[in-house]
Legacy VTK file of the C-alpha trace (Angstrom):
# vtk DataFile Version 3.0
C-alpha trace
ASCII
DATASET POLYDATA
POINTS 216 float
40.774 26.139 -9.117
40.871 28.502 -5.965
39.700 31.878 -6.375
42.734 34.618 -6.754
42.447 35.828 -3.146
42.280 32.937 -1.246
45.705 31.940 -3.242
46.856 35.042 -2.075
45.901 34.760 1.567
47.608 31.268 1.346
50.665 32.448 0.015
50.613 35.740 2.475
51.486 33.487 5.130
54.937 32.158 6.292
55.625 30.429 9.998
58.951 32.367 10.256
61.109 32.451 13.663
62.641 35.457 14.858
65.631 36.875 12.988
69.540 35.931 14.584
71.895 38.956 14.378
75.513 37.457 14.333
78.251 40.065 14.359
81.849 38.501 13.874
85.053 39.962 14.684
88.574 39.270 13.861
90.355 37.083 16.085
93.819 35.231 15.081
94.264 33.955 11.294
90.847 33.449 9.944
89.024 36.889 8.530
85.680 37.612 10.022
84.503 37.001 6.749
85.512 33.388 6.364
83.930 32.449 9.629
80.835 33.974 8.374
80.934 31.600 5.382
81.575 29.010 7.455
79.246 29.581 9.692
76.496 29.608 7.015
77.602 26.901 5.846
77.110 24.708 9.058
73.892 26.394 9.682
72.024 25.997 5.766
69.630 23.315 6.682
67.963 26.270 9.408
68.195 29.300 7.404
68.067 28.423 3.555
64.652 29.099 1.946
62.707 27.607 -0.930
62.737 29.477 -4.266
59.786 30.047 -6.174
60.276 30.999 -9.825
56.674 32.133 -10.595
57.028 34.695 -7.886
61.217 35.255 -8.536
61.595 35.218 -4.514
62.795 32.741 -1.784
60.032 31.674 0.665
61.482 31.152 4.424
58.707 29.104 5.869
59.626 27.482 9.104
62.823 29.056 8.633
65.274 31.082 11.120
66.245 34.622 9.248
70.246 34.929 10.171
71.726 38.059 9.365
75.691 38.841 9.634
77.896 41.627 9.880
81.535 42.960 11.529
83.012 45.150 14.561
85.172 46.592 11.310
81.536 47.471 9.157
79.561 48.705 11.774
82.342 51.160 12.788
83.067 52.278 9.519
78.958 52.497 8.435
76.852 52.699 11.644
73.989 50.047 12.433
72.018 52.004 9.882
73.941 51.424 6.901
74.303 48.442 4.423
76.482 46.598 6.401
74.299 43.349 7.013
74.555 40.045 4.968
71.493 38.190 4.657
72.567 34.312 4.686
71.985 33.298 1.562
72.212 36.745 -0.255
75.190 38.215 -2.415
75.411 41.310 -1.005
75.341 43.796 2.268
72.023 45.435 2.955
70.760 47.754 5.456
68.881 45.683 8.401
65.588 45.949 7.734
66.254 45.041 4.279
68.471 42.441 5.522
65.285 40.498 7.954
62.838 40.989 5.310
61.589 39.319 1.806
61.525 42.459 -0.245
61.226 40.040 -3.717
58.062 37.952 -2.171
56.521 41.660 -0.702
56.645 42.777 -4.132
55.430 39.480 -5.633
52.326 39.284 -3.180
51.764 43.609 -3.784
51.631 42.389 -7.580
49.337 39.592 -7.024
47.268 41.915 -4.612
46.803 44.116 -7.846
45.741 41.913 -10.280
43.228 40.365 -7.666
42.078 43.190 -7.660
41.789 44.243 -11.091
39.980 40.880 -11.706
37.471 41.529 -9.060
36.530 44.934 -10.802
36.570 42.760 -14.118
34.184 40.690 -12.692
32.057 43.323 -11.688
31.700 44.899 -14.641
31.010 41.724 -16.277
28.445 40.896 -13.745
27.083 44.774 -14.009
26.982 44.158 -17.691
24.939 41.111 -17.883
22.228 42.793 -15.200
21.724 45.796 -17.458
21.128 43.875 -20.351
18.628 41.464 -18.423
17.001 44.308 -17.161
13.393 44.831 -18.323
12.180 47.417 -20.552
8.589 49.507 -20.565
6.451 47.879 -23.281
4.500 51.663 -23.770
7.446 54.116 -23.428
10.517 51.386 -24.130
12.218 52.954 -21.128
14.445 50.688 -18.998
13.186 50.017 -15.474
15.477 51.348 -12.444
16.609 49.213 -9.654
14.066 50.249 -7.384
11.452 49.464 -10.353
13.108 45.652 -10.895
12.599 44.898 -6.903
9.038 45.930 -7.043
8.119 44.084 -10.279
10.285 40.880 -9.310
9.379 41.043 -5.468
8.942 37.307 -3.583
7.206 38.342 -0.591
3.757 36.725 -1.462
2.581 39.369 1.577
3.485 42.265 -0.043
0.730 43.729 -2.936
1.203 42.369 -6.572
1.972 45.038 -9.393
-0.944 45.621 -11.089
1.250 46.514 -14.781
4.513 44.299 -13.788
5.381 45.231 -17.766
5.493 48.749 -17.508
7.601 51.475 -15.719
6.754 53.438 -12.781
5.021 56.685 -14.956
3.344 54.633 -17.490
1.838 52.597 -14.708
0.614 55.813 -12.506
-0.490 56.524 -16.284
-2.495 53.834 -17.376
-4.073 53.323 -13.248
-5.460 57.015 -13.910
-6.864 56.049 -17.055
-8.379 53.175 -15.865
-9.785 54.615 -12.686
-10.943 57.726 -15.259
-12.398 54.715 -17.423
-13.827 53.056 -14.511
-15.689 56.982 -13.486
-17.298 56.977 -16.793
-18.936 54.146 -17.148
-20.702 54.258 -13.371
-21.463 57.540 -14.873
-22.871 56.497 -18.318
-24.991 53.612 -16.302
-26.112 55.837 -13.617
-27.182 58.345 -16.682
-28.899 55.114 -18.198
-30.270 53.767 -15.108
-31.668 57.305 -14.821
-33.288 57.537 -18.636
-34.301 53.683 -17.917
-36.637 55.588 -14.852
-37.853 58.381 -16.762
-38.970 56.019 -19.405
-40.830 54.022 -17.167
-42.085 57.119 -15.301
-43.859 58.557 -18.813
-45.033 55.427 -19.898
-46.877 54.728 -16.178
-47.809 58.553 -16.873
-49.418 57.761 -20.091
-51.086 54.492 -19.178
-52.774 56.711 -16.556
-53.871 58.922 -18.777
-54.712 56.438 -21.317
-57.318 54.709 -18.625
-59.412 57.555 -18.211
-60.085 58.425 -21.441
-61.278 55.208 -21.847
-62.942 55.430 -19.035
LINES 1 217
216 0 1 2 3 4 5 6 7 8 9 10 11 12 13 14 15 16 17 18 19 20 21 22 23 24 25 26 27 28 29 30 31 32 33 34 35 36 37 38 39 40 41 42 43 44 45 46 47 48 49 50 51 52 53 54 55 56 57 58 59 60 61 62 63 64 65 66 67 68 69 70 71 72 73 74 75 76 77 78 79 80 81 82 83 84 85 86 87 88 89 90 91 92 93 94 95 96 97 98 99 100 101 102 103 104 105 106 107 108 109 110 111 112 113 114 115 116 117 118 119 120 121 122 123 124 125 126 127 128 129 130 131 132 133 134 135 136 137 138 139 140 141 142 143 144 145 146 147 148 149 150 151 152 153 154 155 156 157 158 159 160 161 162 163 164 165 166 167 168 169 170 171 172 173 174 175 176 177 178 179 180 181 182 183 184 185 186 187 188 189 190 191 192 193 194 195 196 197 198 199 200 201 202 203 204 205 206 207 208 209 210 211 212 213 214 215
């Protein structure tokens, strides 16, 4: 199944050939509306377009738009009024009304809409199933921000692993301080060791000295 918009762009698009403007006038016995029908008549196969019930429009692909009127209508409503039958219509409309699709330009506007509307569905859905994917600090239970996720999920072997991928940004600055505090004391309980370790040894060399020449 195609996705919404590309339907949309497909149905967007009609080869249509420049609108004919006809304009009839009485002449002998036969009304200027009569040889309209007539003429429509003869002409169907080049004008008549292709109905589409879904949409509640005729499509005029590959079709020639001819548009009718009368000396009597133009004189009595100007070129700006509804005086312009659409072959194929029921009724007078003003031209522009006349050479266009009004039905299928509302039928593609609604489509347009609910393309839309689906594509902000979908990206709340997708929005949706990121936030609940997205990791949580196992000390403070806080959820990790965007920036946080890239850094944590990075695949540039070149770039410095995480040294707590599990927690968030302050319990990690957190628990490095702690272990670099960690890290302070112990040098500085073995150097205080090292240093007793010395003295020890010092007093006992002292006291075997001492020892010697008593003896002695």
């Amino acid at each position: 199944m195609a996705h919404p918009l590309v339907r949309t762009a497909s149905e967007e698009y009609e080869r249509v050939h420049p609108p004919v403007l006809l304009v009839f006038h009485q002449v002998g016995e036969r009304s200027a509306k009569s040889q309209m029908a007539r003429v429509a008549d003869l002409t169907r196969y080049h004008w008549q377009g292709r109905w589409h019930p879904e949409g509640d429009y005729h499509s005029y692909d590959r079709s020639i738009p001819t548009v009718a009127t009368t000396l009597d209508l133009l004189r009595e409503h100007g070129p700006a009024g509804p005086v312009f039958w659409r072959f194929g219509r029921d009724h007078r409309e003003p031209l522009l009304d006349a050479i266009g699709n009004p039905r299928r330009d509302a039928y593609i506007a609604r489509r347009r809409k609910a393309a839309r509307e689906e594509q902000r569905r979908r990206a709340e859905r997708e929005a949706a199933a990121r936030e609940a994917r997205r990791p949580v600090c196992a000390d403070c239970g806080q959820k990790f921000t965007d920036d946080r996720c890239k850094a944590v999920d990075s695949r540039d072997w070149s770039l410095p692993r995480e040294s707590h991928p599990r927690l968030c940004e302050d319990c990690q600055s957190r628990a490095v301080a702690a272990e670099q505090q960690a890290e302070a004391d112990e040098r500085a309980r073995q150097d205080q060791e090292e240093e007793r370790q010395r003295q020890e040894a010092e007093a006992a060399r002292k006291a075997g000295g001492w020892l010697s020449r008593f003896r002695a």
